[in-house]
C-alpha positions as a Markdown table, in Angstrom:
| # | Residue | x | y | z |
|---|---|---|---|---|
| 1 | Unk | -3.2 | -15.3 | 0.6 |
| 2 | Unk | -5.5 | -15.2 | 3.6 |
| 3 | Unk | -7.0 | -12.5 | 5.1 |
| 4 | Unk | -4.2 | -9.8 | 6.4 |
| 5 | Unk | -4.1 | -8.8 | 10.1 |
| 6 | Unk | -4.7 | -5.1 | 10.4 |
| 7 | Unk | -2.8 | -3.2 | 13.2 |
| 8 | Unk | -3.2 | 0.4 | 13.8 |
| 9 | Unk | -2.0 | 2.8 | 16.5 |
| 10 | Unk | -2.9 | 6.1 | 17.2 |
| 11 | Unk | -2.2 | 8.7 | 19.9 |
| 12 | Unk | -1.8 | 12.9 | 20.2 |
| 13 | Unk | 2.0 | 13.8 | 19.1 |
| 14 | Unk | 4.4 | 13.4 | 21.1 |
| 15 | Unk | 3.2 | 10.0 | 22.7 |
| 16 | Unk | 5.8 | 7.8 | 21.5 |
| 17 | Unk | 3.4 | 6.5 | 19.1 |
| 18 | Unk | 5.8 | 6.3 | 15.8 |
| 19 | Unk | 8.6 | 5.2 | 17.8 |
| 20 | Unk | 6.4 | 2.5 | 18.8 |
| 21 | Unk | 4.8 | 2.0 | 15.1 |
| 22 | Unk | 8.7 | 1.4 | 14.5 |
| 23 | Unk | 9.0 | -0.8 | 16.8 |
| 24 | Unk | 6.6 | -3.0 | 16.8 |
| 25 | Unk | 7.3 | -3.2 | 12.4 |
| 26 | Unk | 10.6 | -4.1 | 13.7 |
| 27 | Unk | 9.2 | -7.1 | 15.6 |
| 28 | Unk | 7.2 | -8.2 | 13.2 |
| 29 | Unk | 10.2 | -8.7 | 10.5 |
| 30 | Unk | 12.3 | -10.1 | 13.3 |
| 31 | Unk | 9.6 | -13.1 | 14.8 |
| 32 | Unk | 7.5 | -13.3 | 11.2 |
| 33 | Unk | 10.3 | -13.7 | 8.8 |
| 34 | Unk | 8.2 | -15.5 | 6.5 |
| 35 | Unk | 5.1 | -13.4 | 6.1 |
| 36 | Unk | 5.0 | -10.0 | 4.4 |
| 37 | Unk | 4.2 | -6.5 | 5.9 |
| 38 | Unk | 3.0 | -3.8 | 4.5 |
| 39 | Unk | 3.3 | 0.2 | 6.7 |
| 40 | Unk | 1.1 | 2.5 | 5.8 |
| 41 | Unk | 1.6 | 6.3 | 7.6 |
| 42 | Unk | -1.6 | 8.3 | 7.6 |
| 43 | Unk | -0.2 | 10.6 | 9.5 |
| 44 | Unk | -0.1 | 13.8 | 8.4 |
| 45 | Unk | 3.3 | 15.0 | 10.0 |
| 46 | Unk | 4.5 | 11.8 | 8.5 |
| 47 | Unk | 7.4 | 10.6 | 10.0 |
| 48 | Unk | 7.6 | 6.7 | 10.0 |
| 49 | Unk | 9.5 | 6.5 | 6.6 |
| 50 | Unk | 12.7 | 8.5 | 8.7 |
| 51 | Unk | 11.6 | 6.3 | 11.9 |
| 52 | Unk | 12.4 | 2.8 | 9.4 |
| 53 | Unk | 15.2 | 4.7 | 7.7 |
| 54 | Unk | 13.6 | 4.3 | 4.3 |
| 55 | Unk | 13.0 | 7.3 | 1.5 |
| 56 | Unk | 10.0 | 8.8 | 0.2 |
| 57 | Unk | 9.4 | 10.7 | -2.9 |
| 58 | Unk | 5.7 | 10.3 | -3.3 |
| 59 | Unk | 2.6 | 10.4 | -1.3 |
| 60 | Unk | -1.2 | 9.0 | -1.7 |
| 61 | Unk | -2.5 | 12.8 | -1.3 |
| 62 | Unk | -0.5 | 13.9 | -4.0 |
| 63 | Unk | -2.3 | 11.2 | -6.2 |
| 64 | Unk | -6.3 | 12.7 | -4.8 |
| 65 | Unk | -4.5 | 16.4 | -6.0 |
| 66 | Unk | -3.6 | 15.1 | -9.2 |
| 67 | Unk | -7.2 | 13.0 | -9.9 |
| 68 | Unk | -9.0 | 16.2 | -9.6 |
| 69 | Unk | -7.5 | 17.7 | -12.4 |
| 70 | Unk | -8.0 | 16.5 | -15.5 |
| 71 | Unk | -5.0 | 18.0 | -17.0 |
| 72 | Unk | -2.9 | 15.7 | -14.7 |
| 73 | Unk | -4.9 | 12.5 | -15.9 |
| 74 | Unk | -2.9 | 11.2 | -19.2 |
| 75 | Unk | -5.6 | 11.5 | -22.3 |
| 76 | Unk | -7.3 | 8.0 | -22.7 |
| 77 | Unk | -6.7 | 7.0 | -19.1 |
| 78 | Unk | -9.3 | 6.1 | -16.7 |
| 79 | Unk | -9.1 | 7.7 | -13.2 |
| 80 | Unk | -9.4 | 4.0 | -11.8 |
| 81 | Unk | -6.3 | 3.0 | -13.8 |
| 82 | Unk | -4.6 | 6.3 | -13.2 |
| 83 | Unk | -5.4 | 5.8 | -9.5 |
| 84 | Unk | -4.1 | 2.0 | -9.2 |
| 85 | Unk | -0.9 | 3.0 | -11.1 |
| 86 | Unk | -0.1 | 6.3 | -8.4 |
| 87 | Unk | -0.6 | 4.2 | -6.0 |
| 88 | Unk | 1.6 | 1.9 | -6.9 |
| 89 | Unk | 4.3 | 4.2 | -7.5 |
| 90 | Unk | 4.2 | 5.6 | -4.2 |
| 91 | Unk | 4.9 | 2.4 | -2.6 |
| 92 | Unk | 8.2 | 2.3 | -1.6 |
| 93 | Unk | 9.3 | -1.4 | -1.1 |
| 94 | Unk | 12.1 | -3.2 | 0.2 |
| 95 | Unk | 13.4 | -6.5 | 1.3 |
| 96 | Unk | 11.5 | -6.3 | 4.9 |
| 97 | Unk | 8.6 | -4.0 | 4.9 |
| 98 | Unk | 6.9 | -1.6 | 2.2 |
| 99 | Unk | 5.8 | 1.4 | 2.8 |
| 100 | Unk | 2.7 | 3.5 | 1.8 |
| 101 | Unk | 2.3 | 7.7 | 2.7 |
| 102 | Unk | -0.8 | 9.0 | 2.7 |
| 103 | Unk | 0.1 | 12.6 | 3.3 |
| 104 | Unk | -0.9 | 16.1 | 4.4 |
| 105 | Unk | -4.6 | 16.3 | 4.3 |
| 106 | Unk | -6.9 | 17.4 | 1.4 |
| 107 | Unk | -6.7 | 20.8 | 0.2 |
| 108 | Unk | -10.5 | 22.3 | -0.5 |
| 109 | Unk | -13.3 | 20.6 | -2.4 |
| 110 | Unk | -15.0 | 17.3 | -2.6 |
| 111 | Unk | -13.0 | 14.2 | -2.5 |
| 112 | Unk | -15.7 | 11.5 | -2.0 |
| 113 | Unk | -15.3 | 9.8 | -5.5 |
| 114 | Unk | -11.1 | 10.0 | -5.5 |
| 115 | Unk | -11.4 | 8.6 | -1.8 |
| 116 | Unk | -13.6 | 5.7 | -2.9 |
| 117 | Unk | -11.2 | 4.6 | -5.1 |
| 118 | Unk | -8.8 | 5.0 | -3.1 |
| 119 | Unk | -10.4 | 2.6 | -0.3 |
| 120 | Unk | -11.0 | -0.2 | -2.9 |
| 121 | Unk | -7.4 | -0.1 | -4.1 |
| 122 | Unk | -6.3 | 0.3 | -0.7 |
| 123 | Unk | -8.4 | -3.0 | 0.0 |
| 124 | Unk | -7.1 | -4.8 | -3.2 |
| 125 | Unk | -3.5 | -3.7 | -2.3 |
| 126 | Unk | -3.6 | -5.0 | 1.5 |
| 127 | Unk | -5.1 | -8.0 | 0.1 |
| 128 | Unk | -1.5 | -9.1 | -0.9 |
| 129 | Unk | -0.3 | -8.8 | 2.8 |
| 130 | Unk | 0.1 | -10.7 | 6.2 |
| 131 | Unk | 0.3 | -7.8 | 8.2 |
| 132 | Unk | -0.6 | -3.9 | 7.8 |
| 133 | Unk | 0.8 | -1.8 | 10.1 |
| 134 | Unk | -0.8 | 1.9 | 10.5 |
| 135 | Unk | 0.5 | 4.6 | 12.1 |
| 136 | Unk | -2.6 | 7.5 | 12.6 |
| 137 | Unk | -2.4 | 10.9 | 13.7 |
| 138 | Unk | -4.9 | 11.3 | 16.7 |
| 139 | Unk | -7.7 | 12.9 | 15.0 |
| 140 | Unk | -8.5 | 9.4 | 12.9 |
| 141 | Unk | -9.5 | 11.3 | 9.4 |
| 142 | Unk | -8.4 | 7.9 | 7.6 |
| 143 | Unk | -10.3 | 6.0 | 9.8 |
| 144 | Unk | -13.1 | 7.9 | 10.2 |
| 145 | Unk | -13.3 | 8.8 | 6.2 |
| 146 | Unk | -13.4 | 4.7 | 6.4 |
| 147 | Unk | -10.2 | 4.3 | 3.7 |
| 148 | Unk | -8.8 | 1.8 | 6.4 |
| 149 | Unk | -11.4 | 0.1 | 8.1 |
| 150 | Unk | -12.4 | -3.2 | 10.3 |
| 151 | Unk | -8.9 | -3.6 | 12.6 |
| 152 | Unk | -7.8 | -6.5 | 14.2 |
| 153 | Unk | -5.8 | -4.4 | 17.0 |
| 154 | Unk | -5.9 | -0.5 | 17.7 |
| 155 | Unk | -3.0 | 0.4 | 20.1 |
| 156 | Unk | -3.5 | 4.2 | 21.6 |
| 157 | Unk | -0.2 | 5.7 | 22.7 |
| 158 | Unk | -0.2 | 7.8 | 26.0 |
| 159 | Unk | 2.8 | 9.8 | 27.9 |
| 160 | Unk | 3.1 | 9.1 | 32.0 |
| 161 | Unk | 0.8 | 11.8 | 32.2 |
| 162 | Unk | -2.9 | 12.1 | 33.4 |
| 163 | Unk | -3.3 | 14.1 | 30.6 |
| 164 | Unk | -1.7 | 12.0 | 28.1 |
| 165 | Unk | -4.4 | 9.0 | 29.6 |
| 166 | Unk | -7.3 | 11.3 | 29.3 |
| 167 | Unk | -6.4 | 12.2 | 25.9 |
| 168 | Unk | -6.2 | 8.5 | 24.5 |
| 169 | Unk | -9.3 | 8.3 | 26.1 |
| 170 | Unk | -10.9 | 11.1 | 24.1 |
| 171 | Unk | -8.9 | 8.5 | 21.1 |
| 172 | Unk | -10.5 | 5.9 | 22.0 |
| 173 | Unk | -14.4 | 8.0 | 22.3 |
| 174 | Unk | -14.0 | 8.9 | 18.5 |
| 175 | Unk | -13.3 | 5.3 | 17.5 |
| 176 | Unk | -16.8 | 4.7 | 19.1 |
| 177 | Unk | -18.5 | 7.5 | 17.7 |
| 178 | Unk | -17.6 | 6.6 | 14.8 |
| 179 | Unk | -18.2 | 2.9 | 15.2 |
| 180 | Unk | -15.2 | 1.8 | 13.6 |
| 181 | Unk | -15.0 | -1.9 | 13.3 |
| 182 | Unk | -12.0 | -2.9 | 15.9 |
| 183 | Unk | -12.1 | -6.5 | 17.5 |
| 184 | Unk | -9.1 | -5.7 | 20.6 |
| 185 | Unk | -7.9 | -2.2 | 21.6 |
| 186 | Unk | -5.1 | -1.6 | 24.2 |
| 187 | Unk | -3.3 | 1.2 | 25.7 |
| 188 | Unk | 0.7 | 1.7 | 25.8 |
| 189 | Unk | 2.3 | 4.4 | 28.1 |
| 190 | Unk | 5.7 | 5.8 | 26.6 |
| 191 | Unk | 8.5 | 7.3 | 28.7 |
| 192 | Unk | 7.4 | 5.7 | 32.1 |
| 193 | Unk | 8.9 | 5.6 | 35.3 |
| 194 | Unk | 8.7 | 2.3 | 37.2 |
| 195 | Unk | 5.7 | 3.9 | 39.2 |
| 196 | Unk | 3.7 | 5.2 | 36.4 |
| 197 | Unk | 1.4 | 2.6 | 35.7 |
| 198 | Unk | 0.4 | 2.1 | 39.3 |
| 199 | Unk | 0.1 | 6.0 | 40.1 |
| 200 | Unk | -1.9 | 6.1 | 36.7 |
| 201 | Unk | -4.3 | 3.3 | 37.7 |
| 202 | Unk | -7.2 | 5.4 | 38.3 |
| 203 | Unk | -7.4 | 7.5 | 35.1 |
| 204 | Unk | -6.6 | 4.4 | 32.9 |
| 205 | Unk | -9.7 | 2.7 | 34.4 |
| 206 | Unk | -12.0 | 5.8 | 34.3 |
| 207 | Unk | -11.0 | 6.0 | 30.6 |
| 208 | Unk | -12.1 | 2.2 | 30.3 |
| 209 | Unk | -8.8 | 0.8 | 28.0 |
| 210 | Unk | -6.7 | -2.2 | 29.0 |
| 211 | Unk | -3.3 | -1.4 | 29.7 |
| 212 | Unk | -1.1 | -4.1 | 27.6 |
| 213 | Unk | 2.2 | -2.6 | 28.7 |
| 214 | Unk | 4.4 | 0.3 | 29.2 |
| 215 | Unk | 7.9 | 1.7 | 27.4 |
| 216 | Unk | 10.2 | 3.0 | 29.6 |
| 217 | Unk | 12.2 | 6.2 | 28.5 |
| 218 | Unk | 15.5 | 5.4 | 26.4 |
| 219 | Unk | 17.5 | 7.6 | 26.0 |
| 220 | Unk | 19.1 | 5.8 | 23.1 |
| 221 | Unk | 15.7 | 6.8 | 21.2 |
| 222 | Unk | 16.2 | 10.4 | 22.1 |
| 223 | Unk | 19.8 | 10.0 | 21.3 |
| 224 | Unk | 18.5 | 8.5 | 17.4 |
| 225 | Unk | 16.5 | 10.8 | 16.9 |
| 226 | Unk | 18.7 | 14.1 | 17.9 |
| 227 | Unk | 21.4 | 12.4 | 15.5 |
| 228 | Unk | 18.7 | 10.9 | 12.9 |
| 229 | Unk | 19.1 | 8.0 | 12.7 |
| 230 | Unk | 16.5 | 5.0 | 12.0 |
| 231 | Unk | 14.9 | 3.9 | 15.4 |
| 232 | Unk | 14.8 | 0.7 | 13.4 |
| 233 | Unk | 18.4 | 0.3 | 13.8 |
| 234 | Unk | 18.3 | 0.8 | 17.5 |
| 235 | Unk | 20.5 | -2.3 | 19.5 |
| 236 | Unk | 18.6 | -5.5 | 20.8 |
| 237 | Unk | 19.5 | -4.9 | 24.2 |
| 238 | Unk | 17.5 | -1.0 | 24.1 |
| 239 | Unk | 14.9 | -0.8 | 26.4 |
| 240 | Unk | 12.3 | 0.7 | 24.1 |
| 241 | Unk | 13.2 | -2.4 | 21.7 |
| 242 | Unk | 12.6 | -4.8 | 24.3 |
| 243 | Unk | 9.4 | -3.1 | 25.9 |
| 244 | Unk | 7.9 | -3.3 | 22.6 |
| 245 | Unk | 8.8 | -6.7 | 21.7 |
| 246 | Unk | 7.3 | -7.7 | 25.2 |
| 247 | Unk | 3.9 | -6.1 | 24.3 |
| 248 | Unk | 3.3 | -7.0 | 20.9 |
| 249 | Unk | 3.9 | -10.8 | 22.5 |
| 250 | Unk | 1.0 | -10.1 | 24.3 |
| 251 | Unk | -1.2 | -9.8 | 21.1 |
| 252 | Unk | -2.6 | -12.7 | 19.3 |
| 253 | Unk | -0.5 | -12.0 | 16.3 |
C-alpha cells in the first residue's frame, strides 16, 4: 500500500474540533469507499470513540503503564512483542473506520524507550492505511513527543470568537516551535453566524492561517450530544454535515 495521507486537527476544547474530527471521518467513508481509514484520538479527554458511536475498552497509555512494570510483561516476552500485541488489542475495528486511544497522559517517570516503541509501531501500523485521521488536544504532547509526525493537513478548530482565533494561533506557534513536519494547515471556525468570518477577518490574518471554511451552529449537534447519540449518525441534510463535507472538498485528499 502506498504511503497513507496523515490528517490531524487540533484546537482548545470546546472548538468544535471532535465534532468536526467526526465529521470529516464521516466524509471520508462516504466519498473514499474503497480505501481504509484508520482514527486515532490523542486526546486526552477522549471523546471521538462516543462522537463515531463505537466502544472502547482499552487505551495505548494503559499499554506505556503496563511496559514499565515488569510484573505486567508475560515471562519470556519481549517488551517489543508485548508492545505490538497491546497495541493491537486496543484497536477497535469495524467495517468503516478503526479506531486507536491513546489516553490520559503519562503518570510520573521516564517514558522515552516505551514511547519509541510506540512511534515505530505506530509507523508500522499506519503503514497499512489510506487515511489517518487524528484528533489532538490543543497542547500537541503527541505531536510534539513526535509519536505522530510529518502531516499532510493540520486543521486548527476556532469558535466565532477573537479569542477562539487568537488561541488557534498560539496552536499554530507550537507547531512551529516545534518544527513539526506539516505540508498545508488551515483554520475552521465552528458555531458561526453568517457574519463571523468577515467580522473576524482581521484577527485571522494577524494570526497568519488560511481560513478553509466555517461550520455554522446546528443545533441537531447540540441536540446529539445532550441525548448521546453518535454525531456520525447525524442526517445528510445537517448543516454541520454539509459544512464539513464542503471543506474537506477543498483539500487535496
Amino acid at each position: 500500500m502506498g504511503k497513507e495521507k496523515l490528517i490531524a486537527v487540533a484546537g482548545k476544547g470546546g472548538t468544535g474540533k471532535t465534532t468536526f474530527a467526526a465529521l470529516f471521518l464521516r466524509y471520508l467513508t462516504e466519498n473514499f469507499k474503497n480505501k481504509t481509514i484508520l482514527a486515532v484520538d490523542a486526546d486526552a479527554n477522549a471523546n471521538l470513540n462516543e462522537a463515531l458511536g463505537m466502544k472502547v475498552a482499552e487505551t495505548i497509555s494503559m499499554a506505556l503503564d503496563d511496559i514499565k512494570d515488569f510484573r505486567k510483561v508475560p515471562q519470556g516476552m519481549t517488551k517489543d512483542v508485548f508492545m505490538e500485541m497491546r497495541i493491537n488489542q486496543a484497536l477497535v475495528e469495524s467495517e468503516q473506520i478503526d479506531l486507536l486511544v491513546m489516553g490520559n497522559p503519562h503518570g510520573p517517570g521516564c517514558y522515552c524507550y516505551p514511547n519509541d516503541l510506540l512511534r515505530k509501531f505506530l509507523e508500522k501500523l499506519r503503514a497499512n492505511y489510506d487515511f489517518v485521521t487524528v484528533d489532538n488536544e490543543a497542547g500537541l504532547e503527541h505531536l510534539s513527543r513526535r509519536i505522530i509526525d510529518d502531516l499532510d493537513i493540520l486543521i486548527i478548530t476556532s469558535d466565532a470568537t477573537a479569542r477562539g482565533v487568537r488561541s488557534a494561533g498560539r496552536v499554530h506557534e507550537i507547531v512551529r516551535t516545534l518544527g513539526i513536519k506539516v505540508k498545508k494547515v488551515y483554520l475552521v471556525i465552528s458555531r458561526a453566524g453568517e457574519d463571523s468570518a468577515r467580522v473576524l477577518d482581521d484577527e485571522i490574518k494577524k494570526i497568519g492561517l488560511e481560513l478553509i471554511g466555517t461550520i455554522p451552529l446546528d443545533d441537531r449537534v447540540a441536540d446529539f450530544d445532550l441525548q448521546g447519540h453518535p454525531l456520525f449518525q447525524l442526517p445528510d441534510d445537517s448543516s454541520a454535515v454539509q459544512a464539513v463535507a464542503g471543506i474537506a472538498r477543498k483539500m487535496e485528499l
